[in-house]
C-alpha positions as CSV (number, residue, x, y, z in Angstrom):
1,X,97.7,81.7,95.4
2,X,99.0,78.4,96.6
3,X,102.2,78.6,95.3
4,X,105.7,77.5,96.6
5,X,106.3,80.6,98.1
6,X,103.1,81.2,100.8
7,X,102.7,83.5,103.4
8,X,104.0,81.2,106.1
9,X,107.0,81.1,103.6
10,X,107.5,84.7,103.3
11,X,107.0,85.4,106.6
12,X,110.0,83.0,107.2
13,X,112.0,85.1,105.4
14,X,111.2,87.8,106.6
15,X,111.9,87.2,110.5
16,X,115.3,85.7,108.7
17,X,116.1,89.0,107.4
18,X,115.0,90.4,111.2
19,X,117.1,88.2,112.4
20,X,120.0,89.0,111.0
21,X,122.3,91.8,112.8
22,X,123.6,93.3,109.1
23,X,119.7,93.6,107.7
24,X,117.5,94.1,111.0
25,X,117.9,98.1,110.8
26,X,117.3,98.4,107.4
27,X,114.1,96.1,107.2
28,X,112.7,97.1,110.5
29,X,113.1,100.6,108.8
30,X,111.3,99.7,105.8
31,X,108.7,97.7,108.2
32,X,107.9,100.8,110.1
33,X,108.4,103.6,107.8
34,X,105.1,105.9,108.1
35,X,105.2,104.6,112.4
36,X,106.8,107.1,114.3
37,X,110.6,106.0,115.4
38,X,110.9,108.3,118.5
39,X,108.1,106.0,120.1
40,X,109.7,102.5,119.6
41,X,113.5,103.6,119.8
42,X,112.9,105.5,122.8
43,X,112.0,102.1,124.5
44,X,115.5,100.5,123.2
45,X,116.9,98.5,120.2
46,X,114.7,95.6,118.7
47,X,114.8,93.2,121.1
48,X,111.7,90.8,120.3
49,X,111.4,88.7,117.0
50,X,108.4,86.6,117.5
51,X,106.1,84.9,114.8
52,X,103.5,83.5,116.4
53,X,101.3,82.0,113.5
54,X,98.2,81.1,115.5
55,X,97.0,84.9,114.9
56,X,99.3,87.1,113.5
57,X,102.6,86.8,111.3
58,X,105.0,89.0,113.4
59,X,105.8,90.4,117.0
60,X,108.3,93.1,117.1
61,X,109.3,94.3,120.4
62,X,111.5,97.6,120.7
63,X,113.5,97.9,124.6
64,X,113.1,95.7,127.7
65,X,110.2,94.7,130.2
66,X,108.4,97.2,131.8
67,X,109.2,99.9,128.8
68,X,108.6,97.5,126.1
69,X,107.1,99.0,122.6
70,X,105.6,96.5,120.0
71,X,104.2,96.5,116.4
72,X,102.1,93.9,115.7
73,X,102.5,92.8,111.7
74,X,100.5,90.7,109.5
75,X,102.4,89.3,105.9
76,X,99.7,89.1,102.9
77,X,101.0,87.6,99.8
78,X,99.6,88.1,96.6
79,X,95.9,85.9,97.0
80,X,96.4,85.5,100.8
81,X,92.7,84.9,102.2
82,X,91.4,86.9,105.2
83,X,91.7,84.6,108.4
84,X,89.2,84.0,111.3
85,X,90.6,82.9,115.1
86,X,89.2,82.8,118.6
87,X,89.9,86.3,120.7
88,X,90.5,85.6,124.0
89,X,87.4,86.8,124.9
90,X,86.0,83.8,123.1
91,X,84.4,85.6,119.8
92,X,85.4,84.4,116.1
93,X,86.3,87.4,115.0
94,X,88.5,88.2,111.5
95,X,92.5,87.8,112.9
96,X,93.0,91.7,112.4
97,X,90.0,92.2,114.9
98,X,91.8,89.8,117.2
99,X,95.1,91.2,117.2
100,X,93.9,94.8,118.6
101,X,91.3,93.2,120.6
102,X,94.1,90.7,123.0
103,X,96.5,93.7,122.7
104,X,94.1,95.6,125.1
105,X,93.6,92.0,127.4
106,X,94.8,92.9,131.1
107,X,96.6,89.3,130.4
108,X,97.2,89.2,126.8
109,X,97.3,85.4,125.0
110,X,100.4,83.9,124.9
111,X,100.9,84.4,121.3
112,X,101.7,87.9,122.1
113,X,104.9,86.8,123.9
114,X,105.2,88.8,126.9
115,X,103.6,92.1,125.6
116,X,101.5,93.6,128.0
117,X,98.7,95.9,127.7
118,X,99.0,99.1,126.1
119,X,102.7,98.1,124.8
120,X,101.7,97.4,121.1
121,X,102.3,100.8,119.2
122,X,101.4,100.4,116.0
123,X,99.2,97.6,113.6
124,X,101.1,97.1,110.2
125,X,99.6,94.9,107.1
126,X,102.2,94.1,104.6
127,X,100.4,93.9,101.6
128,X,101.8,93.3,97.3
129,X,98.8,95.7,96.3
130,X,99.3,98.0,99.5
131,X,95.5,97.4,99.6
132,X,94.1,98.9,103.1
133,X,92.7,96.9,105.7
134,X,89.2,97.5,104.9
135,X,89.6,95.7,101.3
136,X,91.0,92.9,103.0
137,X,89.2,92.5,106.2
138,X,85.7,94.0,105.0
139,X,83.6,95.0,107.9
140,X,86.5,94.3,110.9
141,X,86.1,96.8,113.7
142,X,89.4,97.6,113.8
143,X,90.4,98.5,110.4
144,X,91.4,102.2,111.4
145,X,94.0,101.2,113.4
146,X,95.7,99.0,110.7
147,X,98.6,101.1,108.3
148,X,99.4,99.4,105.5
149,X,103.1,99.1,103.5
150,X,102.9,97.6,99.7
151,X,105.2,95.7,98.3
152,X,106.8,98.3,96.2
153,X,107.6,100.9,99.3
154,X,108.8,98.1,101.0
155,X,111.0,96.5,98.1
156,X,112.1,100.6,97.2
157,X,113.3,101.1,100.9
158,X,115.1,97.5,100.6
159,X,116.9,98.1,97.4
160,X,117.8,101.8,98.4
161,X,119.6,99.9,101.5
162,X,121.0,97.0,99.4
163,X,122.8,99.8,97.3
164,X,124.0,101.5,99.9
165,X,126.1,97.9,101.3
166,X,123.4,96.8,103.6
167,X,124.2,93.0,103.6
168,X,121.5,90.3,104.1
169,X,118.7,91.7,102.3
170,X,119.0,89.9,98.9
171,X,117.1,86.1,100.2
172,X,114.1,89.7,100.9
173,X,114.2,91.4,97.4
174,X,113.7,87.6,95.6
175,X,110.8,87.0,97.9
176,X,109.0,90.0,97.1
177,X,107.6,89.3,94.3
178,X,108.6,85.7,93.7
179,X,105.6,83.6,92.7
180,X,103.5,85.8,91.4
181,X,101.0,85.1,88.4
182,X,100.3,88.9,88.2
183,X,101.8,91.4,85.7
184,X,103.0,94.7,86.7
């Protein structure tokens, strides 16, 4: 769908509501739901907000350098087409496939933003169908490693927060399912 509200403008949003010190716990939350907390919030607080485009849509970074955790997050809207990029090894692989791949570099690309190897944790797809990686990303070798969170868990954890005076989070809820041509 190329409608006023892309990924690139969701994604916006999205580090917005990250960014924000009254919404960053509660989306973060809903972000990382099925990850295990203990092994990001051991390393610290959410300390790195990155979106880096050229790959991936998010780079989330829990603590401080050398004890840094990360979650790597790709934003699918509703008709969002499956991307290919360069690795840093030099193959055109799908941009799932290149996110675990120059995770695992000894020197990881700059668009990982100071995350060394072995720090990313956890591969989450944010999807409106909570389709799994395989549907979206037929064939990628690293489909298994991707988790995904639909729309609807994601917009249920948000509203449960909203309700409960979590400021912030309304710009979110809109976005969710803003521009949509589907029925559900």
């Amino acid at each position: 769908m190329s409608g006023w509200l892309n990924e690139a403008a969701f994604t916006a949003i999205l580090l917005a509501a990250l960014l924000d010190p009254d919404s960053r716990d509660a989306v973060t939350a809903a972000l990382l739901a099925d990850t295990p907390a203990e092994s990001l919030h051991a390393h610290g607080p959410l300390t790195l907000q990155s979106a880096p485009g050229t790959v991936m849509d998010l780079v989330l970074g829990f603590g401080e350098q050398p004890d840094l955790a990360a979650v790597v997050i790709e934003a699918k809207r509703f008709e969002s087409p499956s991307n290919w990029c360069w690795s840093a090894q030099g193959e055109w692989l799908c941009q799932t496939d290149v996110a675990v791949e120059d995770s695992t570099e000894v020197e990881p690309p700059g668009w990982l933003w100071g995350v060394h190897q072995g720090q990313v944790h956890d591969f989450v797809l944010v999807d409106a169908f909570s389709r799994p990686a395989s549907t979206l990303f037929p064939g990628a070798r690293h489909n298994h490693r991707w988790r995904t969170v639909g729309y609807a868990s994601l917009g249920a954890t948000l509203r449960t927060a909203h309700d409960c005076d979590t400021r912030g989070l309304v710009p979110l809820l809109t976005a969710l399912w803003a521009d949509s041509s589907h029925r559900f």
